[in-house]
C-alpha positions as CSV (number, residue, x, y, z in Angstrom):
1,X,113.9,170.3,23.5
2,X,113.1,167.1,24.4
3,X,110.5,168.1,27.4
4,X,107.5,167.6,25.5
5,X,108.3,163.8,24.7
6,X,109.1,163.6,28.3
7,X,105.9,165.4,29.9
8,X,103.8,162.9,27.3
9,X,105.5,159.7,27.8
10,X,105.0,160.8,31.7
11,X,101.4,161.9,31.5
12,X,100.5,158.3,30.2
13,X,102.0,156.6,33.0
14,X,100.4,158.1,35.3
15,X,97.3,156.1,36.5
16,X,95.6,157.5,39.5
17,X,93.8,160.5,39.8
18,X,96.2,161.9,42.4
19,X,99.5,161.7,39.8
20,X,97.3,162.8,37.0
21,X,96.7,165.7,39.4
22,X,100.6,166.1,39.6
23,X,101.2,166.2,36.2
24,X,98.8,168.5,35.4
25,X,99.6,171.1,37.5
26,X,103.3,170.4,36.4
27,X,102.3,171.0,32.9
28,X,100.6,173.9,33.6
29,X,104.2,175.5,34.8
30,X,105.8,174.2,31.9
31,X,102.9,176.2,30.0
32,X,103.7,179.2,31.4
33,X,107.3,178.9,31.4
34,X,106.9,178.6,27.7
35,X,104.5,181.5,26.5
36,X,101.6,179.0,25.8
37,X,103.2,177.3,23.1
38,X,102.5,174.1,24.9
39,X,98.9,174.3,23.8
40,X,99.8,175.6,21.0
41,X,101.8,173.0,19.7
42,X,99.7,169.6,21.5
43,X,96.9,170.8,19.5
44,X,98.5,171.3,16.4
45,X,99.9,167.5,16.8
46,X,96.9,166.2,18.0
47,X,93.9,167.6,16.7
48,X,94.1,165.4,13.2
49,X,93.7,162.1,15.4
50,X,91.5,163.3,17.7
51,X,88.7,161.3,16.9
52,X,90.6,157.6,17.3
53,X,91.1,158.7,20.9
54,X,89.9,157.0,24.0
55,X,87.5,159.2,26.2
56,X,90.0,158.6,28.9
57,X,93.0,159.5,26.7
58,X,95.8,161.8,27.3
59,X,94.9,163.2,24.4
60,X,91.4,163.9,25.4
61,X,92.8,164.7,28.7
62,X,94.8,167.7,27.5
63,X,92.1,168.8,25.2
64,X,89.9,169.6,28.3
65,X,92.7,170.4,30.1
66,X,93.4,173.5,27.6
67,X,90.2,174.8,27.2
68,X,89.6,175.2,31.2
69,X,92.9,176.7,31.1
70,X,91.9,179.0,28.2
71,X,88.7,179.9,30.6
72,X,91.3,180.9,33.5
73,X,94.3,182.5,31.3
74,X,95.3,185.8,33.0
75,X,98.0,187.8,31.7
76,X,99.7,187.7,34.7
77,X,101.8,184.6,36.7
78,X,99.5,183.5,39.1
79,X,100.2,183.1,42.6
80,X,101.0,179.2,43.8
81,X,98.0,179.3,45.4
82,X,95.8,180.6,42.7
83,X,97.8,178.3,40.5
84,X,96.5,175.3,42.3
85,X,92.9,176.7,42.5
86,X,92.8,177.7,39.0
87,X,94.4,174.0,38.1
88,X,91.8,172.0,40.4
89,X,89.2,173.9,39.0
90,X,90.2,173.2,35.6
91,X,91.0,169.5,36.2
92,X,88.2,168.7,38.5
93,X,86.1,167.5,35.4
94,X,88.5,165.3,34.0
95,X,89.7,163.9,36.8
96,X,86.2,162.8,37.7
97,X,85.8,161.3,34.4
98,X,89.1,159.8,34.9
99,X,87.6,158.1,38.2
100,X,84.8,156.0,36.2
101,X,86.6,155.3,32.3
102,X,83.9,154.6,30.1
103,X,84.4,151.9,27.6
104,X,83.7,152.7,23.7
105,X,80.5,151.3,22.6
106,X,81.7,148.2,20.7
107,X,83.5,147.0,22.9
108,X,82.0,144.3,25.9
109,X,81.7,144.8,29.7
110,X,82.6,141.7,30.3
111,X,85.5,139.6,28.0
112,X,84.6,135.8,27.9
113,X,87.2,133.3,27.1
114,X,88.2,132.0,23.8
115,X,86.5,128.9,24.3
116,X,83.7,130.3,25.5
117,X,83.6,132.6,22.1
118,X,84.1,129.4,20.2
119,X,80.8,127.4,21.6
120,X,79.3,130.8,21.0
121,X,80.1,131.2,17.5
122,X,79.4,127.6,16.6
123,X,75.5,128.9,17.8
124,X,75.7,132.0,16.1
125,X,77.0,130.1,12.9
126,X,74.0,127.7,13.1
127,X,71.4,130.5,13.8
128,X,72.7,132.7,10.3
129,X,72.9,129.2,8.6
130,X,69.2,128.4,9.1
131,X,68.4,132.0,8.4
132,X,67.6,133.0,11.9
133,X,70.2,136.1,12.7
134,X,71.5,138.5,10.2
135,X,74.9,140.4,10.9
136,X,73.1,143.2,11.4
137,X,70.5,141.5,13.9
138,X,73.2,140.3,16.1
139,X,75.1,142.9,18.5
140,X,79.0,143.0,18.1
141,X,79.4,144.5,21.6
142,X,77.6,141.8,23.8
143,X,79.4,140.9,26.5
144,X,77.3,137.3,26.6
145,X,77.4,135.8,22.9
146,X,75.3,133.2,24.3
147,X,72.9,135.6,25.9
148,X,72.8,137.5,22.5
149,X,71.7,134.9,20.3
150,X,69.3,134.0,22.9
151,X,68.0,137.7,22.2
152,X,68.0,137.4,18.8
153,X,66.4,134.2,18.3
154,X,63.8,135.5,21.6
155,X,62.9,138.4,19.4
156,X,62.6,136.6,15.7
157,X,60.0,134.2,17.7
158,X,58.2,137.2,19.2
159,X,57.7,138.9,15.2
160,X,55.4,135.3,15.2
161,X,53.7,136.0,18.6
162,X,52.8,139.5,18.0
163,X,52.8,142.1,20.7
164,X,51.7,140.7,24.1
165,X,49.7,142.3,27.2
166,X,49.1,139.3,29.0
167,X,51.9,136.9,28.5
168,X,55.5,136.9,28.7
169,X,57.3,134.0,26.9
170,X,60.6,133.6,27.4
171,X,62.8,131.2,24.8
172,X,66.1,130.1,25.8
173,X,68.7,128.2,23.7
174,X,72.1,126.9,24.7
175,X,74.3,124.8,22.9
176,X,74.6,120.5,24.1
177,X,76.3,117.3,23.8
178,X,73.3,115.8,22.0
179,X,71.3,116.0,18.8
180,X,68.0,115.0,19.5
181,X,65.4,115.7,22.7
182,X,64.6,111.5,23.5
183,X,68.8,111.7,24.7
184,X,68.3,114.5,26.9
185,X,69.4,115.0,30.3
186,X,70.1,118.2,31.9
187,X,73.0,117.2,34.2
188,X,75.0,115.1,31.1
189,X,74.0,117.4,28.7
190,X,75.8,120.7,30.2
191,X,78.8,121.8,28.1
192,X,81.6,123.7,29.5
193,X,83.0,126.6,27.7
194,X,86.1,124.7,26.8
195,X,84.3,122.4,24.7
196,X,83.3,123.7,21.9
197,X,83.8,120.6,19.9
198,X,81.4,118.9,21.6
199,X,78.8,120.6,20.6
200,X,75.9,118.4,18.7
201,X,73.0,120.0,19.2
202,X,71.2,123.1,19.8
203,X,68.4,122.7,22.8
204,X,65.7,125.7,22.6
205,X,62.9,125.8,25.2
206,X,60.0,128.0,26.2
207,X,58.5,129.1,29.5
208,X,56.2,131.6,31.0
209,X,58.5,134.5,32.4
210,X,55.6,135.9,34.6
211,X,52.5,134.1,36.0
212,X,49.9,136.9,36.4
213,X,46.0,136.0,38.3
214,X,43.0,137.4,35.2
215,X,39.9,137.9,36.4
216,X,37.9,137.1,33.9
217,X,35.0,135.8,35.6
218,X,32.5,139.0,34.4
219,X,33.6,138.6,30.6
220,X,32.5,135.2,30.6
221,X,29.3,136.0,32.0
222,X,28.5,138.6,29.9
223,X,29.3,136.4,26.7
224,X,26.9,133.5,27.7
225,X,24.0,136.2,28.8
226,X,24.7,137.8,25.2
227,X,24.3,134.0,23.8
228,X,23.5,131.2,25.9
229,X,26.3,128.4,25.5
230,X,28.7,131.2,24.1
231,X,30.1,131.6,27.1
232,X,31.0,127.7,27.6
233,X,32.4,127.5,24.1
234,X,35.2,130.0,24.6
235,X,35.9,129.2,27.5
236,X,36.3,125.6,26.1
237,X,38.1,126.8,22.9
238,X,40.4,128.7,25.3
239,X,41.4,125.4,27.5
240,X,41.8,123.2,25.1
241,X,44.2,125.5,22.8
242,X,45.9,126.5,25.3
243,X,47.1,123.3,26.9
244,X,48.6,122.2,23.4
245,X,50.5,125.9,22.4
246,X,50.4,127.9,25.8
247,X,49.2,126.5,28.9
248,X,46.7,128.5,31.4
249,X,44.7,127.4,34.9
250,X,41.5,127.5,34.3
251,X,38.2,126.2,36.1
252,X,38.5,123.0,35.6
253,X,42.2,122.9,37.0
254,X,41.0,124.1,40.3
255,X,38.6,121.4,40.7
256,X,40.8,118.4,38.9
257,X,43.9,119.5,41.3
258,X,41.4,120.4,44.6
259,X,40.6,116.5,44.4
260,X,44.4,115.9,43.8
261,X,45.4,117.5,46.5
262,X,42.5,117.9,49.3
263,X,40.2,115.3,48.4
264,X,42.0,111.7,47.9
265,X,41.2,111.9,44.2
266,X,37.7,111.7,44.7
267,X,34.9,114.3,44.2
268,X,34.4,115.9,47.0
269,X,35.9,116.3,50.7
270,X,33.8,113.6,52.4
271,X,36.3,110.7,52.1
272,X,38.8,112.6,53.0
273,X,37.2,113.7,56.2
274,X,36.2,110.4,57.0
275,X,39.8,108.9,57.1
276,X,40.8,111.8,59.3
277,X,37.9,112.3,61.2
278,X,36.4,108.9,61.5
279,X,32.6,109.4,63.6
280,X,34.3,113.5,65.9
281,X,31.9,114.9,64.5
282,X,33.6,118.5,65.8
283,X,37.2,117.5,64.5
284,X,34.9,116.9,61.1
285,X,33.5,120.5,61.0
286,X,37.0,122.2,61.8
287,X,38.7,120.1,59.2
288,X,36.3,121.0,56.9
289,X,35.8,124.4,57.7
290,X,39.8,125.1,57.1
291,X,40.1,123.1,53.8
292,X,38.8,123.9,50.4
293,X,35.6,122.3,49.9
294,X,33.4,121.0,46.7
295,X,31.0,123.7,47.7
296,X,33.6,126.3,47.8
297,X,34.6,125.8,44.2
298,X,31.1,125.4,42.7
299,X,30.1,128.6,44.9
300,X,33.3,130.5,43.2
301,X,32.9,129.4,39.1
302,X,29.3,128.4,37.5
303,X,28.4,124.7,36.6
304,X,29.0,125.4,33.1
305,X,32.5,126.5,33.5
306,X,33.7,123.5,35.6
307,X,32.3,121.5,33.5
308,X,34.8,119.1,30.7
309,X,34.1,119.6,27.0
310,X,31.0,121.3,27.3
311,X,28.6,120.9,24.2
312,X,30.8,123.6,21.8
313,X,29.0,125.8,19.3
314,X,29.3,124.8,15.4
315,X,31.5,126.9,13.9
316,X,29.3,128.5,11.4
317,X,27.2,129.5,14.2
318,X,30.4,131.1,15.9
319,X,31.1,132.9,12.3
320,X,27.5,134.6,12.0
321,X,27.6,135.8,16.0
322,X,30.7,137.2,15.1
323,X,29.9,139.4,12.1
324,X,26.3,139.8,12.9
325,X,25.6,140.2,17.3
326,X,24.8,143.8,17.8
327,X,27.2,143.9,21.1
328,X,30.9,144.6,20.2
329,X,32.2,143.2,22.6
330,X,30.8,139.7,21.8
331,X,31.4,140.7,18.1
332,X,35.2,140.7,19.6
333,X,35.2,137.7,21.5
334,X,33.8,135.4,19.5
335,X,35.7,136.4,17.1
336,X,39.2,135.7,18.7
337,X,37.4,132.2,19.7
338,X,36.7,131.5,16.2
339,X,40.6,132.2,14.9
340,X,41.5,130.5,17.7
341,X,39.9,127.3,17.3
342,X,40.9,127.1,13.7
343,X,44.6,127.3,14.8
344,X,45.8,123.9,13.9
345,X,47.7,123.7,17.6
346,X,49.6,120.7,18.5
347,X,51.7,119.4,21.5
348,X,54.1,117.6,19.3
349,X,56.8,120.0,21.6
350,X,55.6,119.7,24.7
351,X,57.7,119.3,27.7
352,X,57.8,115.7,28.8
353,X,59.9,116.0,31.6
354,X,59.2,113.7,34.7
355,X,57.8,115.5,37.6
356,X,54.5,117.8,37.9
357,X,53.8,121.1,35.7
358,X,54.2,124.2,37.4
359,X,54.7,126.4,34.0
360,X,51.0,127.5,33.6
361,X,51.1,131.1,32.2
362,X,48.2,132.6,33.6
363,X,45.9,131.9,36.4
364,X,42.0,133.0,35.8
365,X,39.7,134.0,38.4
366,X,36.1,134.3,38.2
367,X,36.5,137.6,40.9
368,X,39.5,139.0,42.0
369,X,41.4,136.7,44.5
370,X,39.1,133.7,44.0
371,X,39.6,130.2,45.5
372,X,41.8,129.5,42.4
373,X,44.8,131.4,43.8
374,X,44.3,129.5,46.3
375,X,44.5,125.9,44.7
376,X,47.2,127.1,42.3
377,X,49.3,128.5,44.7
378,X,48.7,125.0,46.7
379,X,49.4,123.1,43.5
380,X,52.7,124.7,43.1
381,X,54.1,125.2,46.6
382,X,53.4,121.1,46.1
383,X,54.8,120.7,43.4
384,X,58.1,122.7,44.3
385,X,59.0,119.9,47.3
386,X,59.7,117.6,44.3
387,X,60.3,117.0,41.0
388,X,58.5,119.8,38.9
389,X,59.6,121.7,35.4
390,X,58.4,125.0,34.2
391,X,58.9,124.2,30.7
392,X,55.8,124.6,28.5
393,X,57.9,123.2,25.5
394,X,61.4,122.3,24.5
395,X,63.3,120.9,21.4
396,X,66.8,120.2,20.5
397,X,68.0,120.6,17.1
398,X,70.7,119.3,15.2
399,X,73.9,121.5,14.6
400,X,75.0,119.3,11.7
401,X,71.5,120.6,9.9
402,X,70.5,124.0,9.6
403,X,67.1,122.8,7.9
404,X,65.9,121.0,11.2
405,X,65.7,124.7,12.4
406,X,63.8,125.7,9.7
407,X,61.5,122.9,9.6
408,X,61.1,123.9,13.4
409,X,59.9,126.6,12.7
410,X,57.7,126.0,10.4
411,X,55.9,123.7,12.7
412,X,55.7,126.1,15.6
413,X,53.9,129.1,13.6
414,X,50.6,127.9,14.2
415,X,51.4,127.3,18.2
416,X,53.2,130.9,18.1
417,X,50.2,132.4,16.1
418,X,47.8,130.4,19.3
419,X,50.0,132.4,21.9
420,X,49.3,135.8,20.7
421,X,45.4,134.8,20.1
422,X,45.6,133.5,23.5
423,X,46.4,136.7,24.7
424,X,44.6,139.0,22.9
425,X,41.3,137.2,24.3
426,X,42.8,137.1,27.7
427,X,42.8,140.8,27.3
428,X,39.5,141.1,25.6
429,X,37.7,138.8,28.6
430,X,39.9,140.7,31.7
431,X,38.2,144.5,30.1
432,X,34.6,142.7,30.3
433,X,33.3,144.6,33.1
């Protein structure tokens, strides 16, 4: 007989839960009818391909199918009635799973044009070229290729970085029409998926994914009452490494963009106030009392932590506080300072986009919620209403050389060695109190 062909080559049509319902229950007559030999004989035929199935297969289907009915088998015919109840019960799983197919795991969510793959594999080509991604680094199943080499290459950069508490950078890379970062320009520079032969260069930038407020007020306090001038030195060491790997608002930002943004450039509030104000002596006072002041800031961080390039400790000195100071905590600090400082950081990728920074990666307050929220939030909110950029650093790479990554890279250690120090005493000064 020819029935079974027919019941398979109709189960497989059927496509909605409702005429997957139908035929089941119709092969469950045709499996009485017949004595059982239905199951019998679908898992006899089936059962040595069972594993190259689809979970949503008929296959599968019939394989749950049987053993609900096995559960329900009664020596008698069922009524209809507890036919269908028997049958619901039995189907209601697979019918459910039937609802919501899964997909196997190598294969994407989301199928991205040919082209698209193309542009994609010419980065994923460049990245195993210069060493970057392995075969086994990069995931077959993602439905993003771009977004996966991103991954990859985020993650390789992160084994340089260390693990991170404070910070969160974020690399990106896309493939451009351009080889080198003095050509760039965001708007010409976009490639469509279609064209992967215009691909020239690979552009790789870094940001902050998460701007977090420190407080890290009491740690520096403690430092400089452990060892007077300590405290200045880190905190210098701190600024002035961080603006060539990593960015952060310190202090001195708060009072340098205060007179940006409040002041007229100048020192303090008074010619400001004067402009506005002129000889209202009461329209002076409310003005004053609503804006941010000289004597707010100097009241909120000490003289010696506003103040530029403080007198810095010798190094040696830094050395025999850090092996020596009977406080761990200093021990610590200074410590961190001292592999800090001898991180030779540069800027030489730096973002040099036109417009105002807004990409700083940390904020640090003296005390919790401290005038410099205030001012940075200011900064930034000004900043926005033009032209700003978030980028701490960018580069863009030549396709046509795998050894420009490399040679990258090899540039960038020490910055991505100054990130993860930069954290680590970000930590080590926010646990001070």
């Amino acid at each position: 007989m020819n029935w079974l062909a027919g019941y398979k080559k109709s189960l497989s049509a059927a496509r909605s839960a409702r005429k997957v319902h139908d035929e089941l229950e119709r092969i469950y007559r045709l499996d009485h009818r017949h004595g059982g030999r239905t199951r019998r004989t679908l898992r006899r035929q089936d059962e040595p391909r069972a594993e190259q199935a689809a979970p949503y297969s008929c296959r599968a289907l019939l394989a749950a199918l049987c053993a609900r009915l096995r559960q329900h088998r009664d020596r008698r015919r069922p009524s209809g009635t507890a036919s269908r109840t028997a049958l619901a019960m039995a189907a209601a799983p697979t019918l459910a799973a039937l609802a919501q197919p899964v997909l196997a795991a190598d294969i994407p969510a989301t199928i991205l044009p040919a082209a698209g793959q193309r542009v994609a594999g010419t980065l994923a080509g460049y990245l195993a070229c210069a060493k970057v991604i392995t075969r086994r680094d990069f995931p077959l199943a993602a439905s993003d290729p771009l977004a996966a080499c991103a991954a990859v290459l985020s993650k390789w950069l992160h084994r340089h970085i260390g693990d991170t508490a404070c910070l969160e950078p974020l690399f990106q890379i896309e493939p451009v029409a351009i080889d080198h970062i003095d050509d760039f320009d965001e708007a010409a520079c976009a490639l469509d998926a279609a064209e992967a032969q215009a691909v020239r260069g690979v552009h790789i930038r870094w940001s902050e994914r998460n701007i977090c407020h420190w407080t890290v007020g009491p740690g520096f306090e403690r430092l400089e009452a452990a060892v007077p001038g300590l405290g200045a030195t880190v905190l210098d060491i701190l600024e002035e490494k961080s603006w060539q790997a990593y960015p952060l608002f310190t202090p001195s930002n708060v009072l340098d963009e205060a007179s940006n943004q409040y002041w007229l450039g100048e020192e303090d509030e008074t010619e400001m106030l004067d402009s506005e104000c002129g000889d209202d002596k009461e329209a002076w006072e409310a003005m004053r009392a609503d804006m941010v002041t000289r004597a707010d800031i100097e009241q909120a961080f000490p003289a010696w932590a506003l103040r530029r390039r403080p007198e810095r400790m010798p190094l040696p000195v830094l050395r025999d506080i850090a092996i020596e100071h009977v406080d761990g905590y200093v021990r610590r600090a200074t410590t961190l300072a001292l592999a800090l400082a001898e991180t030779p950081t540069d800027n030489t990728f730096a973002s040099r986009r036109e417009g105002l920074f807004t990409g700083f990666c940390a904020v640090l307050c003296w005390r919790d919620e401290d005038i410099a929220v205030r001012v940075s939030d200011d900064y930034a909110h000004y900043a926005w209403q033009g032209d700003s950029f978030e980028e701490i650093g960018e580069v863009i790479l030549p396709t046509a050389d795998p050894r420009a990554f490399r040679q990258w890279m090899r540039a960038m250690e020490p910055n991505l060695r100054a990130i993860g120090l930069i954290d680590q005493l970000l930590l080590h000064l926010a646990e001070g109190y």
